[in-house]
N, C-alpha and C positions, 0 to 999 in steps of 0.2 A: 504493500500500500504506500510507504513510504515512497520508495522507487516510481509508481505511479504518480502521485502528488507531482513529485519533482520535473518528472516529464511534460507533465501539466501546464506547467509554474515555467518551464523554460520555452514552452510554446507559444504560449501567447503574447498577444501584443501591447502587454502593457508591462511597465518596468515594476520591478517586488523587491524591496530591502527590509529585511528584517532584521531586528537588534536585540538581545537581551536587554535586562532593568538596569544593565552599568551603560550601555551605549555600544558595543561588542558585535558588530554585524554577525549572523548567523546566517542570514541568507541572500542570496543579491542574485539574481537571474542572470541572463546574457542579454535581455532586450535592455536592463535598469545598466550596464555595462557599458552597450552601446549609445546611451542615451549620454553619460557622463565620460566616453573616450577611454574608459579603465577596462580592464581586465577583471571578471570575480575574484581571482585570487590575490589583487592587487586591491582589496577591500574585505573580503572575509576573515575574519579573526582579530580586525583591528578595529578600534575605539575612531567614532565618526570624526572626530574633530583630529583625527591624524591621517586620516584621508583627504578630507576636506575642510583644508586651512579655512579656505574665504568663509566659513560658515561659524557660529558662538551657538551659545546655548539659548540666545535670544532668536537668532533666526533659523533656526535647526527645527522644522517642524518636528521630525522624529524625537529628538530632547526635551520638545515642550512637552508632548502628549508621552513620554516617560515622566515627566515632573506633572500633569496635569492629571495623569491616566485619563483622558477625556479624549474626544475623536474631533479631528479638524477636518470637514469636509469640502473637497471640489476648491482649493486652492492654488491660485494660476501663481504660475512663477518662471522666471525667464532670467537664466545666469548663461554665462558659457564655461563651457564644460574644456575637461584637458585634454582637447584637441583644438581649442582655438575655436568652434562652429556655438553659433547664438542658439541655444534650445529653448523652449516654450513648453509646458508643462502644464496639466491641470494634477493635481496631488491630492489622494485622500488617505491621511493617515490614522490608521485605528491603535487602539491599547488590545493586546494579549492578555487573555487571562485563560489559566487554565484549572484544573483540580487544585492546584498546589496556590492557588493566587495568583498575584499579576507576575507575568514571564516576561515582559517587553512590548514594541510597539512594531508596526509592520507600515511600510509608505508602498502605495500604490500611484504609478505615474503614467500618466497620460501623454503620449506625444501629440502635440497640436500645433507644431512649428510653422508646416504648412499653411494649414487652415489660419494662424494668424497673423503671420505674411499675407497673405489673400484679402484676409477681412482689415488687416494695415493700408493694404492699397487701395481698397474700395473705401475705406475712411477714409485715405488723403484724397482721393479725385474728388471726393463731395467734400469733404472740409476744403480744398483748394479751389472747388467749381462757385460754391456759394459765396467763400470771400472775396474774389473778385468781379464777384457780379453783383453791381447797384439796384437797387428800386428800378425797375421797370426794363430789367436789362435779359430779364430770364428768355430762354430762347422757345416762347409757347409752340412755335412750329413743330419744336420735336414732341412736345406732347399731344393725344388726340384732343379732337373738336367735337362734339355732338353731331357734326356733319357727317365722323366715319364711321359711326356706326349704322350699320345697314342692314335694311330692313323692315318690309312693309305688314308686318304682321300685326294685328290689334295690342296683340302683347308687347311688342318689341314699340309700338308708337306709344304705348300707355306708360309704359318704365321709362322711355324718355322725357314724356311729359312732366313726372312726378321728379327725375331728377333735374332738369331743369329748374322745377320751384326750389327742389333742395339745395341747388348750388347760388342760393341766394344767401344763405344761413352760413353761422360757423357749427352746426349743431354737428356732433360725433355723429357717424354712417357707420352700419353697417352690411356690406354686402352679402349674396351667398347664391353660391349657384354650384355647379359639378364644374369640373378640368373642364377648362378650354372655351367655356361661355362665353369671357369677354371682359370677369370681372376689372381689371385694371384698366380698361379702355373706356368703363362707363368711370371709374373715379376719377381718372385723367381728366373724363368732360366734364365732369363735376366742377373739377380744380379750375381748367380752362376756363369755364365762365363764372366764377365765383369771386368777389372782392377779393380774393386772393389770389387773382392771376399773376399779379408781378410776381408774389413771392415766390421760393423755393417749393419745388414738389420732389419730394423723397419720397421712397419706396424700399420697404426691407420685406425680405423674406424669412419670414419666423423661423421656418423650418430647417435654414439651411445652415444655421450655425450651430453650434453647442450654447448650453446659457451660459457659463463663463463669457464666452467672449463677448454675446448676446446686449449681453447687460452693462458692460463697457463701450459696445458700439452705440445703442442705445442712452444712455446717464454720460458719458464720457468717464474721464479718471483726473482724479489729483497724481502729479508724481509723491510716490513713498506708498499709494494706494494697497500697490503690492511689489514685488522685487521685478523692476523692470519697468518700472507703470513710469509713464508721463503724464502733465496737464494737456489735456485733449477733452473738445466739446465733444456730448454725443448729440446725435440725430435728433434727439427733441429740441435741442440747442439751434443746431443746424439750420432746421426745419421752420424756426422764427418769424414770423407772417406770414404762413406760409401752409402747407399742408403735409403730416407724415403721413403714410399707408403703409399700414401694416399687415403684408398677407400670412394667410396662416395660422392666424392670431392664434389657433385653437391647440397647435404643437405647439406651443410655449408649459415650460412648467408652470404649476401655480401660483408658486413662489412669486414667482417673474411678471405675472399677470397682476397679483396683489400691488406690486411696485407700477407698473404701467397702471391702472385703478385710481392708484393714488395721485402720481401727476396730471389723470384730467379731471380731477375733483379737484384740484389744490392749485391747480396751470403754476406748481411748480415742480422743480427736481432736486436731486440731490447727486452732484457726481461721488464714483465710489471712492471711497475713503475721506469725503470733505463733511466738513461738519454743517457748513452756510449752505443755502435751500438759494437757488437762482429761478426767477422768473422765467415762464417761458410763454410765446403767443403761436399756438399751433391745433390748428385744427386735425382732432385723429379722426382717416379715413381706416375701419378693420375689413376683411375678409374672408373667408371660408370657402371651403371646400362642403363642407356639409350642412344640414338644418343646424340651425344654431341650439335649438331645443332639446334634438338628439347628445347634442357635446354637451351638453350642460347636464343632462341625467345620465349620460356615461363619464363623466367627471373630467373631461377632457376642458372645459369652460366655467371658470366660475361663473356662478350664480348673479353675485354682486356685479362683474365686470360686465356680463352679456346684459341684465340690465342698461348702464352707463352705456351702454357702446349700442343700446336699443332706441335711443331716440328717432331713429330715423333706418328701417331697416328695407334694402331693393334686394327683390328676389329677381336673379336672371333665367328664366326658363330655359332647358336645356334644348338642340337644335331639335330632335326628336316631336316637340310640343309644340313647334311651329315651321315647321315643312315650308307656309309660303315665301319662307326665307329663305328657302335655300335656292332658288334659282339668281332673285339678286346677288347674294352673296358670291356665287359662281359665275355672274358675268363682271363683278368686282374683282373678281383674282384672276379672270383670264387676260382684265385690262390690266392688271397688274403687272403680270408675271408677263405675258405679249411686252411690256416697258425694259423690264429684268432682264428676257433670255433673247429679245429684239426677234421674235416670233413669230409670226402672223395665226394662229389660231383664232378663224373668225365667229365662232361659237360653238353650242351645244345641241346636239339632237334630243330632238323631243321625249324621247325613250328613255335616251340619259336620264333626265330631269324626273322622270317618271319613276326610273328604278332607284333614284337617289333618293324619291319622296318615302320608299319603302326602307332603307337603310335604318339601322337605330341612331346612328352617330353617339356612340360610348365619349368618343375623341372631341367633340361639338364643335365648332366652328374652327377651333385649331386643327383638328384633322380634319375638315372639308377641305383649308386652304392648303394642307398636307398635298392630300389628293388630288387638287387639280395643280399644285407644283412639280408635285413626283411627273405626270405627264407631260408636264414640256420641258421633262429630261428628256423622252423619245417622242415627242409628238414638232413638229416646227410652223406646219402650216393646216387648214383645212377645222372642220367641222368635229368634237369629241367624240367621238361611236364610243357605244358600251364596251367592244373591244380594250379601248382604253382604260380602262377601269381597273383595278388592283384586282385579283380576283379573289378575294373572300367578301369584297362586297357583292360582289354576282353571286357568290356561292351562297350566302347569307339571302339574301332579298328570294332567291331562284328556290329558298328552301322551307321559305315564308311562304312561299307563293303552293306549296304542296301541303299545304295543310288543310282538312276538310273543313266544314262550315261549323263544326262544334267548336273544333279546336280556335279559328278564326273568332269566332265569339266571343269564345274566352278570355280571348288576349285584348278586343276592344273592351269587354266589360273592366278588366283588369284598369287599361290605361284610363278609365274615362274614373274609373273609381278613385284612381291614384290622382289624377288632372285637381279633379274637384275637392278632394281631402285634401291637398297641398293650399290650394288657392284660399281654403278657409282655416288655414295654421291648425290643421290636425284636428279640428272642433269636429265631433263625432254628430253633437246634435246637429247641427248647420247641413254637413255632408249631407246626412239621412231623410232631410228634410227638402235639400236640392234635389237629390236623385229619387223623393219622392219613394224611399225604403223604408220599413222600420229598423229603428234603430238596431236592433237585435241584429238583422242579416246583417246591416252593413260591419256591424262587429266583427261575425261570422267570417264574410265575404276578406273582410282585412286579414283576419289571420289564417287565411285560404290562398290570397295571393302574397304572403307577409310582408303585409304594407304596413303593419305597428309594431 
């Protein structure tokens, strides 16, 4: 078992030193090795602080939580190691205890060097874009207009109208629809015609960083904040007259969601490790991927927060739930992409448009524009045929099209069930009363198609 452990413990990708209660490494991996340019053996058997000079019994997380017996969690640190190479760290060191009492402490490290190189340059281009652009200098061309969004459908004229009146406000949005709707192009238009057109419009993706870094991009840092830290605004700073959008809102931990809560009930913040609270003037735009209601009773959302961030909430219906979209949309990306690949492609066959209305579109408006791009890799000139077409959307539509009149039924009672419980936020008595059912079946019917 022992032998296994170890094998374990040398496999993965994250660095393991462990110490007795004197300070005495006992264990050190080969990833925690290459992390600090030493060799295990050029650390095992010896006392921390004669390995590693640059470190005291005040900055020695492993020394603290020996003197604290208490655990330091998810603590970013950034020294260079003895090879000369800048490492970045997130660290979580626990206390040992075993039968006999406490045995020592164990650090667990994280490399994240990368990733905050990455999220270092994407702070400076937006910390450098915003400071030298004046009141009225923002470049609104690159962000959409309410003009590019397309689409003649009752739904898609109706959500424009409503944002429209909402981009008169600074009141918190929030969006939500499936991949590829279009969320950031309806906030863009929001921003675009909103009193806060000059200012800055930022955009972060929740999801894409770890919350260490997160919460630094976000709050900025004092230097001393932590080993390595600088004075750096973050993004609510940034963002100053201005508007953040926050996608993803709903992968954030809670933690982290508590502290964002706090700055738009307070329009203030706190960078990490400073004591002083700095004003900020920024309107938050959120977004999601899912019902926001479903995140909130799967704990993914708080409670208090999807409140706050409920003032003002646009639902984007996915392409599926408005079909007479899709042929605009498709003679928008053929004048598009005809500009891109200097093409001539003078339209689409009627058939096309027909098999396309059957499609489900999982991918929604990002893989429509997918699908007619991928074609004028091999198409240059002349009219779409279904030939052209990826084939799993033929194989899919051609396999819709073989089902008997039960089954066909089925699947419109299903959609028309699911259309209308969504449009009235889940309200069972409402649904039941539209579609003219007792409430009972429609219960039934929901947990038949498992639409609750």
């Amino acid at each position: 078992m022992k032998d296994l452990l170890i094998s374990i413990l040398e496999t993965i990708d994250e660095g393991i030193h462990a110490v007795d209660e004197k300070g005495i490494t006992i264990y050190y991996n080969s990833k925690a090795a290459l992390l600090d340019g030493l060799h295990p053996e050029d650390v095992i058997g010896k006392h921390i602080l004669d390995v590693f000079p640059s470190l005291d019994r005040t900055s020695s997380t492993l020394l603290k939580v020996l003197k604290s017996r208490k655990p330091i969690y998810n603590q970013q640190q950034k020294y260079t190691n003895f090879k000369g190479k800048e490492v970045v760290t997130v660290n979580t060191t626990l206390p040992i205890f075993g039968q006999k009492g406490f045995l020592g402490a164990v650090e667990i490290s994280k490399d994240i060097t990368q990733v905050k190189q990455l999220s270092d340059k994407i702070h400076f281009l937006q910390q450098s874009l915003y400071k030298n652009l004046g009141k009225g200098e923002v470049d609104k061309e690159k962000l959409y207009q309410f003009g590019d969004i397309i689409g003649n459908s009752k739904k898609i004229t109706d959500l424009i109208k409503k944002a429209q009146r909402v981009s008169r406000s600074s009141s918190t949005l929030l969006v939500y629809g499936e991949t590829g709707v279009g969320k950031e192009l309806l906030v863009q238009a929001i921003h675009s015609s909103s009193p806060r057109q000059n200012g800055p419009f930022i955009a972060q993706n929740c999801g894409a960083l770890p919350e260490s870094l997160l919460e630094s991009i976000l709050f900025g840092t004092v230097k001393g904040s932590f080993t390595g830290s600088e004075n750096k605004p973050g993004l609510f700073e940034l963002a100053g007259g201005g508007t953040l959008f926050l996608d993803e809102i709903n992968s954030l931990p809670l933690s982290l969601q508590g502290k964002i809560l706090r700055a738009i009930e307070e329009k203030k913040i706190r960078r990490i490790g400073d004591t002083k609270e700095i004003p900020v003037d920024v309107r938050i735009m959120a977004a999601m991927n899912t019902d926001p209601l479903e995140a909130v009773e799967k704990g993914l959302l708080r409670k208090d927060l999807y409140y706050r961030l409920n003032v003002v909430t646009l639902y984007i219906p996915p392409l599926r739930d408005r079909i007479e979209d899709i042929e605009p949309l498709v003679l928008h990306f053929l004048d598009k992409f005809n500009k891109e690949f200097d093409n001539k492609i003078t339209g689409v066959k009627k058939e096309v448009i027909n098999l396309l209305h059957h499609y489900t579109w999982p991918g929604n408006v990002r893989e429509l524009a997918n699908v007619i791009e991928a074609i004028f890799n091999f198409k240059d000139s002349g009219k779409i045929d279904i030939d052209d077409l990826p084939g799993h959307i033929v194989q899919q539509v051609n396999g819709n099209k073989n089902l008997n009149l039960r089954e066909k039924l089925f699947q419109y009672e299903k959609e028309l069930i699911k259309e209308v419980f969504l449009a009235n936020d889940k309200n069972i008595t409402k649904t039941a009363q539209i579609l003219g059912i007792p409430r009972q079946t429609l219960q039934y019917k929901l947990k038949q198609f498992n639409l609750n």
